[in-house]
Structures are given as structure tokens and as C-alpha cells.
C-alpha positions in Angstrom: 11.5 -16.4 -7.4 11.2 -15.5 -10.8 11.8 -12.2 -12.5 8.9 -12.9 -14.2 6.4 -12.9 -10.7 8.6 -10.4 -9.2 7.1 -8.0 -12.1 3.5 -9.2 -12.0 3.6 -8.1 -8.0 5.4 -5.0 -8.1 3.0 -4.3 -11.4 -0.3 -5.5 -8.6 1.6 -3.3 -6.1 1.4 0.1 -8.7 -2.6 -1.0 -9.3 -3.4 -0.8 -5.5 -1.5 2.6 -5.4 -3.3 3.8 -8.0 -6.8 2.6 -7.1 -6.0 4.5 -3.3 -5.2 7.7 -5.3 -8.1 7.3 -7.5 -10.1 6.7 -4.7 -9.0 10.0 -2.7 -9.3 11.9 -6.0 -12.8 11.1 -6.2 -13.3 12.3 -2.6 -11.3 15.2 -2.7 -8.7 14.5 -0.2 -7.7 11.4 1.8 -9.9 12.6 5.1 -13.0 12.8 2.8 -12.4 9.3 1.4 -11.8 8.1 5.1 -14.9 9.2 6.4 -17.6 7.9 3.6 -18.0 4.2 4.6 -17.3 2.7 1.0 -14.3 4.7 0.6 -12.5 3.7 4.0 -13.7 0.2 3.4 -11.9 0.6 -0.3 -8.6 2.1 1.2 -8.4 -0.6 4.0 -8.6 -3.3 1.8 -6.0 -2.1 -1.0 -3.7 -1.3 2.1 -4.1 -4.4 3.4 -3.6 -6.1 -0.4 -0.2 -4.1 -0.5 1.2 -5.4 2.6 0.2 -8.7 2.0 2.0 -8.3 -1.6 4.9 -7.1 -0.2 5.9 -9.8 2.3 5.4 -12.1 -0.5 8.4 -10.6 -2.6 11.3 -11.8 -2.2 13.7 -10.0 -0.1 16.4 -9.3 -2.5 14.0 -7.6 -4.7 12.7 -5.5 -1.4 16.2 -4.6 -1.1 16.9 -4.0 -4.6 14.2 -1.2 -4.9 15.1 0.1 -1.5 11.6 -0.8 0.1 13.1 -2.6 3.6 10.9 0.4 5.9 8.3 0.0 3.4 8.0 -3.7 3.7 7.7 -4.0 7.4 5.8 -1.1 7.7 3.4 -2.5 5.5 2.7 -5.7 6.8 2.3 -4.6 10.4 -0.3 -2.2 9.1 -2.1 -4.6 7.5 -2.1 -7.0 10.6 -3.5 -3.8 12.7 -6.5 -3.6 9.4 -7.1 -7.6 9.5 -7.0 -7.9 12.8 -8.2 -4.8 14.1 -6.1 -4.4 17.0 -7.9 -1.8 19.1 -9.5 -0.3 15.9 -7.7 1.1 12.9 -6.1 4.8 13.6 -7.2 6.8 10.4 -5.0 9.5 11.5 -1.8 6.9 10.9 -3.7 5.7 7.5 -4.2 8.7 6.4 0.0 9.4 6.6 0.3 6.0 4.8 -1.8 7.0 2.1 0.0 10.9 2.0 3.6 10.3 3.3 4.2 6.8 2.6 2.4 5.6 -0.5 3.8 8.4 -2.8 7.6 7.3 -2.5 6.7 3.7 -2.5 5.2 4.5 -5.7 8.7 6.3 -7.6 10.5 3.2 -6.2 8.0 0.3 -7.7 7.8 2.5 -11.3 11.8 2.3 -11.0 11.4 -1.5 -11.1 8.9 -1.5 -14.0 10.6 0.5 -16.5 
């Protein structure tokens, strides 16, 4: 894989964060945004874009920036979103979007600069 793709899907990767953060912002809090149809349609879609993304990237550039955890973790939540096995749990989207999304997010930037 090229440098040059690796940046264009760490660089898609920092756009979905930042559209989920918008999103919450403009709810007020990442319940909020869950619980209007739009917005949890929104959210499940841009997580399900980022774990897509990130079993695409090659793995020495997932090890690079540190995002092994991040990578599997990723793209079994978005086979639980596509596939809906036994519904989506908000509750464990909701810690994506809070506990997971925000450190993913200092290690892609790390990549970009």
C-alpha cells in the first residue's frame, strides 16, 4: 500500500470522527444524538464507515499508529451495525463514541502531521 492511500484513509478516518462529534455537538451529548432517529441513523453509519476503513489499512500502518484494539474493535462493531446481530446496544455505542473515538482520534492526527 502506498503512503500516499494510507493518508487519504487515515485523513477519511479524522472526517468520520469529526462528523460523529459534530453530530453529538449539535445534540448536546451523545445520548441525545442516539435517541433522535436521524442522528442514531448518522452515528451508525459513520461507525460503520470507520471500521470498514480501518480493516482496509494495512496492518503495518495499524501498528505504526498503535490502533491494533482499535482495529478489531472496530470492525466487529461494525458487523454488529450491518448486520444487526440482536439489535445494536446504544449503551456500548455510546462508549465508542465517548471512550473510544477520542484516543483513536490523537493517534490518526499523529499520522497526519
Amino acid at each position: 500500500m502506498s503512503k500516499r492511500k494510507a493518508e487519504v484513509q487515515i485523513a477519511f478516518l479524522l472526517e468520520m470522527i469529526e462528523k460523529i462529534e459534530f453530530i453529538v455537538k449539535r445534540h448536546g451529548n451523545v445520548v441525545s444524538a442516539l435517541e433522535d432517529t436521524e442522528g442514531q441513523l448518522a452515528l451508525l453509519m459513520a461507525i460503520s464507515q470507520i471500521g470498514e476503513t480501518l480493516n482496509k489499512i494495512e496492518q503495518s500502518v495499524i501498528t505504526d499508529l498503535g490502533l491494533e484494539v482499535e482495529q478489531k474493535g472496530a470492525y466487529e462493531t461494525r458487523n454488529f451495525i450491518v448486520h444487526d446481530y440482536d439489535g445494536v446496544d446504544l449503551y456500548l455505542i455510546e462508549k465508542v463514541i465517548d471512550e473510544y473515538f477520542p484516543e483513536m482520534k490523537i493517534k490518526l492526527e499523529r499520522f497526519a502531521l
